[in-house]
N, C-alpha and C positions, 0 to 999 in steps of 0.2 A: 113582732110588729116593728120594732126598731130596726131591724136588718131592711124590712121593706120600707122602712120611711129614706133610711141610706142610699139604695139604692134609687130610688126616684129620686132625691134629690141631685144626684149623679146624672140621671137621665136629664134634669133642665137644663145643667149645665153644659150638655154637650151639643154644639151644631147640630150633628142628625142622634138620632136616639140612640140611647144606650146599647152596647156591643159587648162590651167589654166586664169583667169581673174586676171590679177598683172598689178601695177604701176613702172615706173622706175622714178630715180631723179636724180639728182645733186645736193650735200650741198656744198656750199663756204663759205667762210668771207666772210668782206666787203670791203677784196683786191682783193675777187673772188679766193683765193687760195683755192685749192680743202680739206677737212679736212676728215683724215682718220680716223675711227673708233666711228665715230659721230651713237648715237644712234635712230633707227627709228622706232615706235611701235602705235601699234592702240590703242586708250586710251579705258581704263579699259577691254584688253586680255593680254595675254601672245605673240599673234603674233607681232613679230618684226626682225631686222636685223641690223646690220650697215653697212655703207660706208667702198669702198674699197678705196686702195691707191689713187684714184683718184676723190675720194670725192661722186662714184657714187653709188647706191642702188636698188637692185628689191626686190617688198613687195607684196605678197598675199595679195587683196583686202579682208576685214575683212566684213561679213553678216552685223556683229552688230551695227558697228558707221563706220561713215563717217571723225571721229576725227581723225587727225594725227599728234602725238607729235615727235618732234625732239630735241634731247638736246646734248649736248659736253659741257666739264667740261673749264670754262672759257668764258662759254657764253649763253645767255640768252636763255631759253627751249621755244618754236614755237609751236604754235599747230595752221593746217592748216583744212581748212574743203577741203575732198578729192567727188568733183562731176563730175567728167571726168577719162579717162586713159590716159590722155595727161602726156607728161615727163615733169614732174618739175625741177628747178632748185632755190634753197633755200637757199637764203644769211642769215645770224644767226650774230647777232648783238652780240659783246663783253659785259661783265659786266662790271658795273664802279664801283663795291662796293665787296666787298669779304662777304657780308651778304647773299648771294646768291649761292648754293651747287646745283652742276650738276650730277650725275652718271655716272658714261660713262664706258669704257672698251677698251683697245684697240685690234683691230682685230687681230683673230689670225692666223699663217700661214699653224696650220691645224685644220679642225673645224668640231666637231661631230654633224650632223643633230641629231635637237630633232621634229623634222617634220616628216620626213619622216618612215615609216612605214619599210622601208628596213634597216640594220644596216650597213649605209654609211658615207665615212670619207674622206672629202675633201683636198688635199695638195694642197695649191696652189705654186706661180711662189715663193713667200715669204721663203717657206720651201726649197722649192730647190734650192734657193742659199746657202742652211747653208753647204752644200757640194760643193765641185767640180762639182760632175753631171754632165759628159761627155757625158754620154748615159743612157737610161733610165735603166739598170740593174743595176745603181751605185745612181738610184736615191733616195733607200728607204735606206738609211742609217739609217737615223734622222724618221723614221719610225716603233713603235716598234710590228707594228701588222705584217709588212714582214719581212723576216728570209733573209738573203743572206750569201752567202758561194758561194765556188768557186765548181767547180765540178771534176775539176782534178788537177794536179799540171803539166801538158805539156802543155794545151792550153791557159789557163788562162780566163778562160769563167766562168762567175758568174749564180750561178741560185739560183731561188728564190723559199721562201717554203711560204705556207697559213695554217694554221689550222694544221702546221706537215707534209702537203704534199707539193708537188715537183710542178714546175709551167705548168705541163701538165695539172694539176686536177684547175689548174685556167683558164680562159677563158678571155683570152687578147683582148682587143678592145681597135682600133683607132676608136674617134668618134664614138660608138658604133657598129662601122665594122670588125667584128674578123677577126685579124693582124697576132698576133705570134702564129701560128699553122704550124700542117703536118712537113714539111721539113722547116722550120725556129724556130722550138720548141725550138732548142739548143741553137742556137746565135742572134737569132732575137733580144732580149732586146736592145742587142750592137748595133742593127743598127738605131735607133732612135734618133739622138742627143738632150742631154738634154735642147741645148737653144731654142730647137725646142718646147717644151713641156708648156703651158698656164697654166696647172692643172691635174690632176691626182682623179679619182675617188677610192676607193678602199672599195668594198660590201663583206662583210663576208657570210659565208654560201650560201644558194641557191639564184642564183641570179633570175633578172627579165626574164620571156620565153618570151621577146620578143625580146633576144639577140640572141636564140639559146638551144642546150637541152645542151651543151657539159660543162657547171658549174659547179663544184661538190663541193668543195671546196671556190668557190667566184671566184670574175672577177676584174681585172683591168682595169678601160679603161683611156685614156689618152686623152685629148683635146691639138690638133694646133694650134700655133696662129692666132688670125683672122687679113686677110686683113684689113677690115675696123677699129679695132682698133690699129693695130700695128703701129711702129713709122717708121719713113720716113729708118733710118739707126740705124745699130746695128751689134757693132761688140766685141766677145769676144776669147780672145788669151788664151791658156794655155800650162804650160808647167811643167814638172816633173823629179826628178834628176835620175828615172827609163829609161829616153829618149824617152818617150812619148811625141809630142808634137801636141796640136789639134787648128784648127781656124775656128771659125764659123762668117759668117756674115751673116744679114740679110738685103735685100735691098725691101722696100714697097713702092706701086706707085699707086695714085688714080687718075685713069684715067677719073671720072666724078665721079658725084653723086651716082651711081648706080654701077658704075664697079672699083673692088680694086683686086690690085695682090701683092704677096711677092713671095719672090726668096730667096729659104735658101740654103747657099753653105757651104757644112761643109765637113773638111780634115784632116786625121791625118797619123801621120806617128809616127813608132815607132821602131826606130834605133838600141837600146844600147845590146849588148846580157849580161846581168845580170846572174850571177851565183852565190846570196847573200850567199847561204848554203853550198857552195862549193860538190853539189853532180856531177856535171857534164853536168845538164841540164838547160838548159834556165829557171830562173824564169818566166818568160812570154814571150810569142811571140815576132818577129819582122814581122813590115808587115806597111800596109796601107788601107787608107780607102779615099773612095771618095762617098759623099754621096749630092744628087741635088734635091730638092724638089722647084716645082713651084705650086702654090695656087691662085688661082682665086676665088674670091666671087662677085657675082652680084645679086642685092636688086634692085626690083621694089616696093617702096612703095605702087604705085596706081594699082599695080594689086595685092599687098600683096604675093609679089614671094621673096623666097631668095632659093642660088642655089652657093654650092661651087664643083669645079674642081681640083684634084689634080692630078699631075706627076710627080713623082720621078725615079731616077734610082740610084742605088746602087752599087759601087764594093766592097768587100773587099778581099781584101789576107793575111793571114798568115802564118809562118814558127815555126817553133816550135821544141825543141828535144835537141840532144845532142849539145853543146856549136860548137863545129867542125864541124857539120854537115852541109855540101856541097850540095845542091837536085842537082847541076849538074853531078856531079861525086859519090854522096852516096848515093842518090834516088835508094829504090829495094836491098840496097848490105849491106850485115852486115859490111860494112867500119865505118860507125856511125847510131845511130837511128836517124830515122825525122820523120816530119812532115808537112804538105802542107794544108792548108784549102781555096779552093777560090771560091769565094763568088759574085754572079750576081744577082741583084732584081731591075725588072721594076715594077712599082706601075702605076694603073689608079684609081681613084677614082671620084662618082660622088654623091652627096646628094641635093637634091630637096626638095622645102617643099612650102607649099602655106596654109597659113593664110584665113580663109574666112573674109571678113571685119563686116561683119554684124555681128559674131558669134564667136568672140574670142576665144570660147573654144573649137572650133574644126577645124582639122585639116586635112593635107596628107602631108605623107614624103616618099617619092625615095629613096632609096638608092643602089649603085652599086659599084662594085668594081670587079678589075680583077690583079692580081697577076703572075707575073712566079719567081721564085727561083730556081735556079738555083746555086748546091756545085759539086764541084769538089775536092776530099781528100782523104789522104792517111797518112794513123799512121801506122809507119816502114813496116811490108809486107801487112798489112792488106789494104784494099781500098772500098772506099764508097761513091759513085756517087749518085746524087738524082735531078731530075728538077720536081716540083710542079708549075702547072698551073691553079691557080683555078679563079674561076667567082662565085660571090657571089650577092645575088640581093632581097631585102627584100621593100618593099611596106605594111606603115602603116594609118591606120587612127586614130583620136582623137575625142569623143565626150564625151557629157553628156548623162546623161538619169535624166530626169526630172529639174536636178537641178546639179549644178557645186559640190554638194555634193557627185555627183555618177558620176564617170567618168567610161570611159573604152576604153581601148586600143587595136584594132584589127585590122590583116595583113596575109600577106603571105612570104615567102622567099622560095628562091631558090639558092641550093649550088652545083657547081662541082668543083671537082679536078683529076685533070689527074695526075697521078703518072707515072713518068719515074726513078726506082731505081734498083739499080743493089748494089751487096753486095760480097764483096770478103775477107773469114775468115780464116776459117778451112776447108768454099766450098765456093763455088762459087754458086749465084741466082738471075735471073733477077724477082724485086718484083713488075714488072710495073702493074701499075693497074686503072680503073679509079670509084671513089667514084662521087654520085651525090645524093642528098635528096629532097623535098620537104614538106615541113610545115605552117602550119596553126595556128596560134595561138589566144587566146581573152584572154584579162588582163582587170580584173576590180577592180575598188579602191573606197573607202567607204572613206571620212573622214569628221566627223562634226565640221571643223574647231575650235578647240578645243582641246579634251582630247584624243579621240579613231579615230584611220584611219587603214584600213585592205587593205591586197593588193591580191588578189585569182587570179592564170595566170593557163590557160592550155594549152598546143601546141599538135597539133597531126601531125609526121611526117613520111615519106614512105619513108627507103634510103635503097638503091640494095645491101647494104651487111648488114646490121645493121637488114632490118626490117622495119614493121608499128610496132608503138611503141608511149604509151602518155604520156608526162610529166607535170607531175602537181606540182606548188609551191603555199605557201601561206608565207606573211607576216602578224602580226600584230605589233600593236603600241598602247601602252596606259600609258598617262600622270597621274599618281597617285595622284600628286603634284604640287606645282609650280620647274620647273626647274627640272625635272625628269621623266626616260623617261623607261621603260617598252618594249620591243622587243620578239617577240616569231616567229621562220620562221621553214619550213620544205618541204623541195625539194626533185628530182629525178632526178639524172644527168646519161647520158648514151655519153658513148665516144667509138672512135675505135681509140686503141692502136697504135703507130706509133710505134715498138718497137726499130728500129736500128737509127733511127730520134730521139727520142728522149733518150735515151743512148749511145750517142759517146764519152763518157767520157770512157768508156768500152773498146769502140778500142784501146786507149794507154795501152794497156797490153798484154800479152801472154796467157789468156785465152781463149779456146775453148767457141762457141757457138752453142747452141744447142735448139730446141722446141718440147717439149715434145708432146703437144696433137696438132693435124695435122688436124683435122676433123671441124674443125671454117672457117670462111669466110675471118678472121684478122690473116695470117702467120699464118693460121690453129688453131687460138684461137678464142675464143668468146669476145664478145663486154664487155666494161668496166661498171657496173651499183653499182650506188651509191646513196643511203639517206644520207641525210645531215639535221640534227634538231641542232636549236642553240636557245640561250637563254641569254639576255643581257640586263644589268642596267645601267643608268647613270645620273651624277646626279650632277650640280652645286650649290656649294655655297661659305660661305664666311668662312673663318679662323684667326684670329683677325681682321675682317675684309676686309681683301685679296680675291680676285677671287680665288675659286678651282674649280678643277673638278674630278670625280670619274666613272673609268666604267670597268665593271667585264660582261666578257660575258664566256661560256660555250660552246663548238659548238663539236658534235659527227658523226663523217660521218663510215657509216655503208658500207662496197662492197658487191654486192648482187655476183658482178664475177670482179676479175680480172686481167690482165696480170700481173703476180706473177715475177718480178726478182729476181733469186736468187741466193743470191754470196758465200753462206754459203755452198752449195752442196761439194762444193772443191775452193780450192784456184784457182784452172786453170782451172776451167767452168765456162762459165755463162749459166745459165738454164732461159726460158721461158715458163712459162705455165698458165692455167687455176687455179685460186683459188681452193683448195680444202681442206675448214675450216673455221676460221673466217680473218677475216681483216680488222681493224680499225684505227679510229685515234680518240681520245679524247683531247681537247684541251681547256684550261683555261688559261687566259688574266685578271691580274688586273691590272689597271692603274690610274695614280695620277698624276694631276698636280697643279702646284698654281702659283701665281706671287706674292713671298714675297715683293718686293719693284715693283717699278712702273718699267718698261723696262727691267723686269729679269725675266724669263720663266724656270721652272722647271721641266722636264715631265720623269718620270721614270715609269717601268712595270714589272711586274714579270709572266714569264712564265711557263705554266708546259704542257708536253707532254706523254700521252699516245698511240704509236703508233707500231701497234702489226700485224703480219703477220704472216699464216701459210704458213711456207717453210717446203720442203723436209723432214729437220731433229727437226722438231717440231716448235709450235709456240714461235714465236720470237721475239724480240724488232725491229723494222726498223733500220736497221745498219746505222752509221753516222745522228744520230739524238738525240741532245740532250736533255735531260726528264729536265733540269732545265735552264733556262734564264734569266738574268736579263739586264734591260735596265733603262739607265737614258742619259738625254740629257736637258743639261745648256745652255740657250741662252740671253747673255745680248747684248742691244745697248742703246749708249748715247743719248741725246737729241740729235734732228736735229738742227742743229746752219745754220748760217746766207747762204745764197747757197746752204743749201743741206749737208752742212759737217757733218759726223758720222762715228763713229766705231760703229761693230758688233763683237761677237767675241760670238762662238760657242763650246761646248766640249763635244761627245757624247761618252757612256761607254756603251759596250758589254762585259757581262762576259754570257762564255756559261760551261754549267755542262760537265759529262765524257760521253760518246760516245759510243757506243756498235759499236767494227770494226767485219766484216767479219773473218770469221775462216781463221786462218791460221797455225793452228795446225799442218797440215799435209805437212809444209812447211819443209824444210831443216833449223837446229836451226837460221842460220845466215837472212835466210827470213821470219824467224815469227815477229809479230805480238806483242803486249800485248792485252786480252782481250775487254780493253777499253781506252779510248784514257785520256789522263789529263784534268782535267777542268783549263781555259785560261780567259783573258781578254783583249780586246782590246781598248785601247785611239785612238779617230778622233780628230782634232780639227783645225779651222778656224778661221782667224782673216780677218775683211773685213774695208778696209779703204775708205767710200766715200767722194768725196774730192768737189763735185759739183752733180748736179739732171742727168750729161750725165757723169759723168767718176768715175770709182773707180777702186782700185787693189784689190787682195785676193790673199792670200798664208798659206797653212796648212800642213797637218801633216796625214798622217794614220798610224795605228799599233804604235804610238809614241812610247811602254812600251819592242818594239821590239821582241814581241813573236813570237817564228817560229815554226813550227812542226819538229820534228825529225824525217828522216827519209819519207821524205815525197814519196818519190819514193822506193818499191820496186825492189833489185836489181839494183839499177840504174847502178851500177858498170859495170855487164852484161845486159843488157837490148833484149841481143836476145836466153837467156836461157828460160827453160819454167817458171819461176817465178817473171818476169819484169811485175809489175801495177801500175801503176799511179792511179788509180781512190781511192786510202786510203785515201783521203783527208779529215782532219778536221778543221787546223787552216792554219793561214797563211802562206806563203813561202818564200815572198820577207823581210820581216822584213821591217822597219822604212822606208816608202816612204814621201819626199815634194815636191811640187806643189806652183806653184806660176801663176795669173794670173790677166789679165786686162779686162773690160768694158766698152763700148764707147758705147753713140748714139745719133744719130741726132734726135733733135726732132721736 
C-alpha cells in the first residue's frame, strides 16, 4: 500500500502524469525539523536533487546503484541502500567535530534543468515573493528570460514578450490546459492572482505537442496550489500609494484522507485617479476585481486514482481615460474621452489520471476544461464586444517500450470555440464564428540516464478553418561534462490570428483600420506558420570557490505567413495583412550568476534582439522593441534566527536600449514623434521582514530612479482629432510607485 500511496503522490506532482520510476523522502534533524537545501544523489552518477523548504525530495531511481547519499553542511553525510519505492523519511545526525566538510548548496528559487531534454526553467513560490505579484502578468519581474512592458498608456495592461515576440506567439497553460487565449489574449495574465500560483514552468523555443500545435515562441504554464498540500489558512493584504488595494485569502479543508478542497477569494479595487505626468489622463484605471476559485482534489491510493476539480468565476471592470471622464454623462460624446473594459470568466476544469500499480511507468490522464469569456468595451467611439466559449478535452497515455529508457507519450484532444464578436471602428462587423480541431499526437523520449536524452513529438490535426496540417518538434540534450548541459530543439507552430483580441491596445487611438487580403478563412487572412530552431549551453561551477552558473542560448523563429500589423503605413491606419517577405525574430540570452557570500544571489543577463518585418514601406525593425537589454537582480537574506525571524531584501535593474517608434512623419510638427525612443532604466526593490514561520510584512518600490516617458499619449490634449494614440508606449508612465504589504497563515 505504501509503495502505491508513493507513487501517486509522485504522479500529482508532476505536469503530465507520471512516466517515470522515482522515490520521494523527507530529510529532518533530530528535532525532526524539515532541512532545506539538503543534498540527495546516487553514488558515483551525477543524478541528484535537493530538499525543498519543507525538507522534502523526488529523485529519478538510478539503473546503476541502489546507493543513496545524503549530506547537508553541519552534519554527518548518510548513505542508505534504496530497495523499494516506498517514501522515506531521513533524520541526519549533527557533527560533533568541525573535522568533517559537507557540500551542500542552497536551493534555488529558480532552477535551470540539466535533465531535461526541453530547455526549461523553474520559478518557484521562492521567486515570486521577491515581487509584489499581484497577478500573474507582474510575476516575471525577477525574470530575465520574460520581457514585460505595458501595452498602452490608457488601460494599463502589461504584456509579455519571449524570444522578441508578443505573448500571443506563447502558448499559456494552466496545468497544462491552455488558459490565456482567443478573447483573453489581452488581459487574461491579470486575471490570475499571484498567491494563487505554486510555480511557473517557462520552455524556450518549440515546446512539447503534447500541449497543442499553437507554440511558436515557448509556453508558459503555471501550476495551483494543491489541496492536499496547502495549509489550513492563508492570508495576504496589499496595498499601494497608486490606490490599488488587493486581499487574498486562502481557506483549505481535508475532509478525509482521500478528499481535500481550498477556496481562493481574491479582490481588489483600485480607487485613486493618478495623473503623475500631468497629460490629463489616468495613469492607470480605476475599477475592481472579484476573482473565486474553488479546487477539489480527491486520491484513492488503493485504486491509484488522483482527480482534481476546478471552479472559478471572474469579474472584472475597468474605467480608463481622460481624468474628468464621467461613462454616465460622457460615454459616446466628445465632452471627455473614456474608457470601459468589463470583464466575466466562468472556469470549469477537470484532470483525471490513474496510476497502474503494478507498472509505475505507465499511465492515463483526462483532461477537460470549458471556459466562457465574456468583454464588454469601449475606447472613446470605437466599441468591441467579444464572448469566447470554448471546451477543450485531451486524453493521454504513458508507457515504456522495452525498458524505462524509451518512454513515449500518446493521446488525442479535442478543441471548440464559439466566437460571438462584434467590432465597431471605422465599420462596423459581426466576427462571430465558431473554430473546432482535432488531434492526434505520439512523443517519444530516449534518455540513457546519463549523458544523452532526445525528445521526437509529432501531432497530426484537422481544424475547419486552419486545415489538416502536421507538426513535428524535436528536442535534444547532451551532457559534454560534469555539470554542463548541451540543448539543441526545432519545431513548427501554426496559430489562427485573433486580430482585434489580441490588439486592443490599438483601439485607444484614432486610427483607421483596415485588411488588406480578404480571401483567408482568418478576417480573410491566412493562418499564422512558424519554425522555431534554438540552441543553448549551460554550465555550473565554482569561482574562488563560490557556486556559479553560465547559460547562453540562441533561438531563431522563422514566419512561413503572418498576420502582419502595421503602424508604419500612416500614423492614422492600422493595416492587416498577409506576410509578404521575410519576418523574423533572432534572439540571444547570456546569463550569469553566482553566490559570492553564503545568502546573497547575483543573477544578471544581457540581451540582444534581431526582430525584423516586412511591412508596406520596406523591411523593418519591429517597432517598440528593444535590440539591447540588460538585467541584473541582487537578492540577500539573513540567517533564519530563533522562530522563523529574517530579512530578505531584493533589487532588480532593467536597462532597456532605443526603441524604433512607428512613423509619425506625416504628423502635424506638434504630433510627431522622434525616430527612436531613449534608452531608460528602471530600479524594483523589496525589503521582506519575517517576524515568525506564519507572519511577515513586505514593502517596496517600483521605477524608484523615477523614469517617465515623455509624451506618452499622442495628442492627449485633443484626444478626439485624427492624431490621438496611446498605443507609443515604451517606458513607464506612473513614475515612482510603493507598496506595502502582510502574510499570515495558519498552519
Amino acid at each position: 500500500m505504501y509503495k502505491k500511496i508513493a507513487l501517486l503522490l509522485l504522479f500529482i506532482s508532476s505536469t503530465l502524469f507520471a512516466q517515470n520510476t522515482e522515490i520521494k523522502g523527507t530529510i529532518l534533524d533530530e528535532d525532526n525539523i524539515p532541512l532545506m537545501g539538503a543534498n540527495v544523489f546516487w553514488q558515483g552518477t551525477s543524478i541528484g536533487t535537493t530538499s525543498d523548504e519543507n525538507g522534502k525530495f523526488i529523485l529519478k531511481k538510478s539503473p546503476d546503484t541502489n546507493s543513496l547519499l545524503i549530506s547537508y553542511i553541519g552534519f554527518k553525510t548518510q548513505k542508505i541502500e534504496v530497495t523499494t519505492s516506498a517514501s522515506f523519511e531521513i533524520k541526519l545526525v549533527a557533527l560533533t567535530t568541525l573535522n568533517e566538510v559537507t557540500v551542500s548548496k542552497t536551493i534555488k528559487s529558480t532552477n535551470n534543468s540539466y535533465t531535461s531534454s526541453i530547455n526549461l526553467q523553474t520559478m518557484g513560490q521562492k521567486e515570486l515573493l521577491k515581487a509584489a505579484c499581484c497577478n500573474l502578468s507582474e510575476s516575471f519581474s525577477t525574470n530575465p528570460s520574460i520581457d514585460v512592458s505595458f501595452s498602452d498608456a490608457v488601460t494599463g495592461n502589461r504584456q509579455i514578450k519571449m524570444l522578441g515576440l508578443t505573448s500571443p506567439y506563447i502558448l499559456m497553460t494552466e496545468e497544462n490546459i491552455p488558459s490565456v487565449r482567443g478573447a483573453s489574449q489581452a488581459y487574461g495574465l491579470s486575471f490570475v492572482p499571484g498567491t494563487w500560483v505554486e510555480s511557473i514552468q517557462v520552455t524556450k523555443g518549440a515546446g512539447s505537442v503534447i500541449n497543442g500545435y499553437e507554440s511558436i515562441s515557448g509556453q508558459i504554464n503555471y501550476e495551483i496550489l494543491k489541496p492536499v498540500n496547502d495549509i489550513p489558512f492563508f492570508l495576504n493584504a496589499y496595498g499601494s500609494i497608486e490606490g490599488r488595494y488587493e486581499l487574498n485569502t486562502h481557506f483549505n479543508q481535508k475532509y478525509s484522507d482521500k478528499l481535500s478542497s481550498t477556496l481562493f477569494i481574491h479582490g481588489n479595487t483600485r480607487n485613486s485617479k493618478n495623473d503623475m505626468n500631468d497629460d490629463g489622463f489616468l495613469d492607470g484605471p480605476v475599477g475592481k476585481q472579484v476573482n473565486i476559485l474553488n479546487r477539489w482534489q480527491y486520491n484513492d491510493a488503493e485504486k491509484g486514482m488522483v482527480s482534481f476539480l476546478n471552479v472559478r468565476y471572474m469579474k472584472d471592470d475597468k474605467q480608463s481615460g481622460q481624468v474628468n471622464f464621467n461613462p454616465d454623462v460622457d460615454k459616446f460624446t466628445t465632452n471627455a474621452w473614456g474608457s470601459e473594459i468589463n470583464t466575466e470568466r466562468i472556469e470549469i476544469s477537470n484532470k483525471t489520471g490513474y496510476v497502474f500499480p503494478d507498472m509505475p511507468y505507465q499511465s492515463i490522464g483526462f483532461q477537460n476544461s470549458f471556459q466562457s469569456h465574456k468583454q464588454d468595451s469601449y475606447f472613446g467611439f470605437n466599441q468591441y464586444k467579444i464572448h469566447q466559449k470554448s471546451y477543450y478535452s485531451n486524453l493521454l497515455f504513458n508507457s515504456i517500450i522495452s525498458n524505462t529508457k524509451n518512454k513515449f507519450t500518446t493521446g488525442i484532444n479535442f478543441t471548440y470555440d464559439a466566437y460571438d464578436e462584434f467590432v465597431a471602428l471605422n465599420f462596423s462587423k459581426d466576427f462571430s464564428r465558431i473554430d473546432n480541431s482535432v488531434g492526434a499526437f505520439f512523443e517519444y523520449t530516449y534518455d540513457n540516464l546519463d549523458d544523452f536524452s532526445l525528445v521526437a513529438g509529432a501531432r497530426v490535426d484537422n481544424h475547419n478553418r486552419l486545415g489538416a496540417f502536421l507538426t513535428p518538434r524535436l528536442h535534444i540534450r547532451y551532457n559534454p561534462w560534469e555539470n554542463a548541459v548541451i540543448r539543441a530543439s526545432v519545431g513548427r507552430g501554426k496559430r489562427a490570428a485573433n486580430i482585434f483580441a489580441e490588439n486592443q491596445n490599438l483601439f485607444a487611438s484614432s486610427r483607421s483600420f483596415s485588411i488588406l487580403n480578404t480571401d483567408g478563412k482568418l478576417y480573410g487572412l491566412n493562418p499564422e506558420i512558424a519554425w522555431n530552431y534554438g540552441l543553448s549551453f549551460s554550465q555550473t561551477f565554482k569561482i574562488f570557490g563560490k557556486d556559479s552558473e553560465i547559460a547562453l542560448d540562441y533561438y531563431v523563429t522563422d514566419f512561413q505567413n503572418q498576420a502582419v500589423v502595421d503602424l508604419d503605413f500612416s500614423p492614422q491606419q492600422v493595416v492587416f495583412s498577409n506576410l509578404d517577405g521575410k519576418s523574423f525574430a533572432n534572439s540571444f540570452q547570456a546569463e550569469f550568476s553566482i553566490e559570492p557570500v553564503k545568502h546573497l544571489n547575483i543573477k544578471s543577463a544581457y540581451k540582444y534582439y534581431d526582430v525584423q518585418t516586412q511591412f508596406a514601406t520596406g523591411q523593418l525593425q519591429r517597432a517598440l522593441q528593444a535590440k539591447h537589454r540588460f538585467f541584473t537582480n541582487v537578492a540577500f537574506e539573513t540567517h533564519i534566527r530563533e522562530k522563523g525571524q529574517q530579512w530578505k531584501f531584493d533589487v532588480t535593474y532593467n536597462w532597456l536600449g532605443e526603441q524604433r517608434l512607428p512613423n509619425t512623419a506625416s504628423n502635424l510638427p506638434q504630433y510627431r514623434l522622434d525616430e527612436y525612443s531613449p534608452s531608460f532604466a528602471v530600479f524594483n526593490a523589496q525589503i521582506t521582514r519575517t517576524f515568525s514561520s506564519v507572519f511577515e510584512v513586505y514593502f517596496g518600490g517600483e521605477n524608484l530612479g523615477n523614469y517617465r516617458q515623455d509624451k506618452a499619449i499622442v495628442s492627449a490634449e485633443n484626444p478626439f482629432n485624427g492624431y490621438f494614440d496611446s498605443s507609443m508606449i515604451y517606458g513607464p508612465v506612473f513614475g515612482q510607485m510603493y507598496y506595502a504589504g502582510l502574510r499570515f497563515k495558519i498552519k
